[in-house]
Structures are given as structure tokens and as C-alpha cells.
C-alpha positions as MATLAB code, in Angstrom:
seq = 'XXXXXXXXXXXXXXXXXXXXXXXXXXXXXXXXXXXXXXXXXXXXXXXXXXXXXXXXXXXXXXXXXXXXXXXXXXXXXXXXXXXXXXXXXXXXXXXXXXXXXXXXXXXXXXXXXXXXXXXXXXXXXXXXXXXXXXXXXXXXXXXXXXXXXXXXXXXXXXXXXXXXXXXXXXXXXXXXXXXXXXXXXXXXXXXXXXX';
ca = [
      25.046   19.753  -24.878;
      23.290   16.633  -23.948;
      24.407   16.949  -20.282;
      23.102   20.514  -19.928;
      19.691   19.045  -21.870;
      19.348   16.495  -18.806;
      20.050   18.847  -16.291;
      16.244   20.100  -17.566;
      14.566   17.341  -18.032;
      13.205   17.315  -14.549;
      11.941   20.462  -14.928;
      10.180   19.985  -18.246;
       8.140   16.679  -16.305;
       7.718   19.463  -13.474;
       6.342   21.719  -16.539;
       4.633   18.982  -17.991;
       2.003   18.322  -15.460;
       1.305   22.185  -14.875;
       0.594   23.167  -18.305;
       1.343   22.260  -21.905;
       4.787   23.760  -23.476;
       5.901   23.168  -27.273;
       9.727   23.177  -27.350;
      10.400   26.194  -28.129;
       8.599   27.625  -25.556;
      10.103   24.972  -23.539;
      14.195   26.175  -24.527;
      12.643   29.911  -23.725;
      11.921   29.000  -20.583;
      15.220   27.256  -19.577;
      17.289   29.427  -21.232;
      16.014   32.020  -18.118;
      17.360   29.537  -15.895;
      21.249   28.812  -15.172;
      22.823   25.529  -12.747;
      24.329   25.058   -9.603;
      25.642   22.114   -7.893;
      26.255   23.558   -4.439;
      27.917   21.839   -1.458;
      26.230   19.537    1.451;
      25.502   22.715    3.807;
      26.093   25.443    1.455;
      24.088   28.752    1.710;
      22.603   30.296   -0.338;
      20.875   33.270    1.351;
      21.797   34.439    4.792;
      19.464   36.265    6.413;
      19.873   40.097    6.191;
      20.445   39.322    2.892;
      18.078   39.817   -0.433;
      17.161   36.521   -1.757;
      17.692   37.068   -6.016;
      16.712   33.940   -7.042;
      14.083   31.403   -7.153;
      15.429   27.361   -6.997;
      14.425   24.695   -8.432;
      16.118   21.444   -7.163;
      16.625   18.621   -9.729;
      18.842   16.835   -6.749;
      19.315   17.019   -3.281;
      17.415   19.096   -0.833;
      17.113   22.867    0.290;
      15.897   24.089    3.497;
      14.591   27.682    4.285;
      15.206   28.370    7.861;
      15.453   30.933   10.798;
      17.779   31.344   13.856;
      16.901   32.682   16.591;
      18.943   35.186   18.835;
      20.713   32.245   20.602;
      21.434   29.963   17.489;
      18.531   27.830   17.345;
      17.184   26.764   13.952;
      13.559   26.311   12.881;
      12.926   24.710    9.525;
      10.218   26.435    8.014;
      10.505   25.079    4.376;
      11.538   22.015    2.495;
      12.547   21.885   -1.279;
      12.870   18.552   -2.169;
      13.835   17.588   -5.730;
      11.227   18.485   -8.209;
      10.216   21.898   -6.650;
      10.473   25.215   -6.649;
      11.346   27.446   -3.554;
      12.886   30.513   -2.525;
      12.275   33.071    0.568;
       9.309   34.059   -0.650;
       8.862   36.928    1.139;
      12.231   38.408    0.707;
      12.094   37.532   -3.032;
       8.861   38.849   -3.959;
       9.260   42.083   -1.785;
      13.108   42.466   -2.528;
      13.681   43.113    0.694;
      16.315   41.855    3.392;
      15.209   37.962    4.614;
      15.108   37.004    7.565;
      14.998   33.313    6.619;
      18.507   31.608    5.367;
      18.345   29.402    2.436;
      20.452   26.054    2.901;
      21.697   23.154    0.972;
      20.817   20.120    3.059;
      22.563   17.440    0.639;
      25.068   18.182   -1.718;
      22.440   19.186   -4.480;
      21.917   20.517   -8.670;
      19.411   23.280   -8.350;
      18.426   25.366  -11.214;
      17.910   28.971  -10.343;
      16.011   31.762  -11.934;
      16.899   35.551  -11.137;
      14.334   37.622  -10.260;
      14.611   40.035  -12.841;
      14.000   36.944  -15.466;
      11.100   35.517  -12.826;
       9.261   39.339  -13.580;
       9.689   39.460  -17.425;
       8.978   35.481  -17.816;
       5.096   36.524  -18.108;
       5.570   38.507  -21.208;
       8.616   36.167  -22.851;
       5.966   33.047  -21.895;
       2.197   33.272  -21.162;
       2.633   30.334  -20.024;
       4.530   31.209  -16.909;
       1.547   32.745  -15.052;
       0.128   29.170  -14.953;
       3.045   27.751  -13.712;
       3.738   30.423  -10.674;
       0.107   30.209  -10.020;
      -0.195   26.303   -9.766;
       3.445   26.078   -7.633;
       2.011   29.308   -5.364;
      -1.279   27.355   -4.591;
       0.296   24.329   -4.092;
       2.707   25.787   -1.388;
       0.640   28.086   -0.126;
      -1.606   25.188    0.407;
       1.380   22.817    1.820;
       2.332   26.144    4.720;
      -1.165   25.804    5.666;
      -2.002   22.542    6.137;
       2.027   22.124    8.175;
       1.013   24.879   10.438;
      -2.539   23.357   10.955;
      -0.211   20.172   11.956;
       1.747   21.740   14.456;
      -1.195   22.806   16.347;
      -3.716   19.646   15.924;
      -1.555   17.019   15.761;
       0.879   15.278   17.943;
       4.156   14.380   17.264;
       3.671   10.733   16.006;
       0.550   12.283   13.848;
       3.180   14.778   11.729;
       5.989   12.394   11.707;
       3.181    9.600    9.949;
       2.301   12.477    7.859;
       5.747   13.405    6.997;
       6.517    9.765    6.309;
       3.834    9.407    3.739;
       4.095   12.582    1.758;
       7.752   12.773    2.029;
       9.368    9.227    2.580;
      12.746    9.648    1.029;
      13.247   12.873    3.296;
      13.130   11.171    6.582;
      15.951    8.521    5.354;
      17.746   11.089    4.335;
      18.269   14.377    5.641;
      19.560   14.246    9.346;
      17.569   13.859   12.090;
      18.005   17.194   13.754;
      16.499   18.810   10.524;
      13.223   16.440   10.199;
      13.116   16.917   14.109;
      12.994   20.671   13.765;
      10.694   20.548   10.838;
       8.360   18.712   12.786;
       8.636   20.705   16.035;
      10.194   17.707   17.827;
      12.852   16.628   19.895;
      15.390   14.219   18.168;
      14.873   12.020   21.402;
      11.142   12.147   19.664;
      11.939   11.530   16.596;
      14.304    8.672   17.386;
      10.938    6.964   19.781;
       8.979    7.545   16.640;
      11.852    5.810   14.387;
      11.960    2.835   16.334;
       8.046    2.446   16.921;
       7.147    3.364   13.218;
];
């Protein structure tokens, strides 16, 4: 019992700073919610499929992504512990994605279905808050990234990336920060050494 109690306790800070839970509204809200420790390069979602769930990492790292007709990845999401992600689109609309869903790192991700993400609102006011404050905030975070790629240069995102995000750049691999970005690894590996 006390293990599955920690594997929440990341969550409940997440919580914590959103909006104000007692604990029993606290246990209503995790018992929507199951665990998953999933592989270093698991997925999750493939594209073409429906994505079911919404994540929330407690450790490790999840990328949303697309692939292009001849294999190349572009990284247009990060879900770094203490967040909530999913493929929004596909998710919300229930329709087929055509983003994948990735475990970067070997991670523990909680994951809500979406049938439990629809009736949260009437089990727990209190959910509205929370989806509203996470949308914002991401919402917010999609803008400002694609306002990056096109006004900044590369060393301009990659100082941006290393102050809201330091941890990532040490440790996800270099191909995946350098596709975030919307950089070379040669880049990357300049910016590395100069930085």
C-alpha cells in the first residue's frame, strides 16, 4: 500500500499547486488513474492509432512525435516528469493520431482513460481547474516553441531549452533534443561545447 501511495505523491504536489484537494477528493481522483512503468523506447500510441489515455509521468520522459513518409522524426512534444500529456488531438477528438507517443527513458507514468478523463468533472469539480490550468499552460508552452522556431536561432532555443528544461538536455539523447529544437546534432554538439 505504501508503494502504490508514493507512486501519487507527485501528482498530489502537481495537484497541489493547481488547486486545493482534501483527501478524499484527493484518493477520488487517483483512484481514476492506474501505473505503468514502460520500457526505454516503448510506445505507447502509434500513429493510426486512437490515443485512450492521458499520461502523467512521475519518472522518465515521453515524447509525442511524427514521421514522415521517409522515416524522419519530428518531436513535437515533451512530457517530462511532473506533467501531463497525451495526443491531444487524437484524444480529445477520439480519432486516429497521427502523432506516436514514446517512452524516451525507461519511465512510471500514471495514465487516465478517457472515459474516466470525461466523467472526472462530475466525480470532482475540481478537475475542471486542473484541465484548465495544464491546457493553458501547454497551450501556452506550443506557442511560445513555435514562436522559437521562427525568431530564434539555434543557439537562442538551445539557451532557452537549457534554462527551462536543464535535466532534459543531459539526458535524453541528442538526436531527440536536436529534433526538438529543429537542429542538426552537428548543431547541437557546436552548441554543447560552446555553452
Amino acid at each position: 500500500m505504501l508503494q502504490i501511495k508514493g507512486m501519487y505523491e507527485q501528482l498530489k504536489s502537481y495537484l497541489a499547486k493547481n488547486t486545493e484537494l482534501n483527501d478524499d477528493e484527493f484518493d477520488v481522483f487517483c483512484s481514476r488513474f492506474k501505473c505503468k512503468h514502460t520500457k526505454r523506447g516503448e510506445i505507447l500510441l502509434e500513429a493510426g492509432g486512437v490515443s485512450r489515455y492521458i499520461y502523467f509521468v512521475n519518472k522518465g520522459c515521453l515524447r509525442v512525435y511524427l514521421m514522415d513518409t521517409e522515416g524522419r522524426e519530428s518531436t513535437r512534444f515533451l512530457i517530462p516528469e511532473g506533467r501531463f500529456g497525451t495526443a491531444f488531438p487524437s484524444f480529445i477528438l477520439q480519432e486516429p493520431s497521427l502523432a506516436y507517443i514514446q517512452a524516451v527513458e525507461a519511465s512510471e507514468i500514471l495514465f487516465l482513460s478517457y472515459q474516466d478523463f470525461r466523467v472526472l468533472p462530475d466525480v470532482l469539480p475540481a478537475w475542471e481547474k486542473i484541465y484548465r490550468v495544464n491546457l493553458e499552460r501547454d497551450y501556452i508552452a506550443s506557442i511560445k516553441r513555435i514562436e522559437s522556431l521562427i525568431t530564434m536561432d539555434a543557439k537562442e532555443r538551445y539557451t532557452q531549452l537549457m534554462e527551462s528544461e536543464p535535466g532534459l538536455i543531459q539526458r535524453l539523447p541528442s538526436k531527440i533534443i536536436a529534433d526538438y529544437l529543429g537542429i542538426s546534432q552537428e548543431t547541437l554538439s557546436r552548441l554543447k561545447s560552446k555553452i
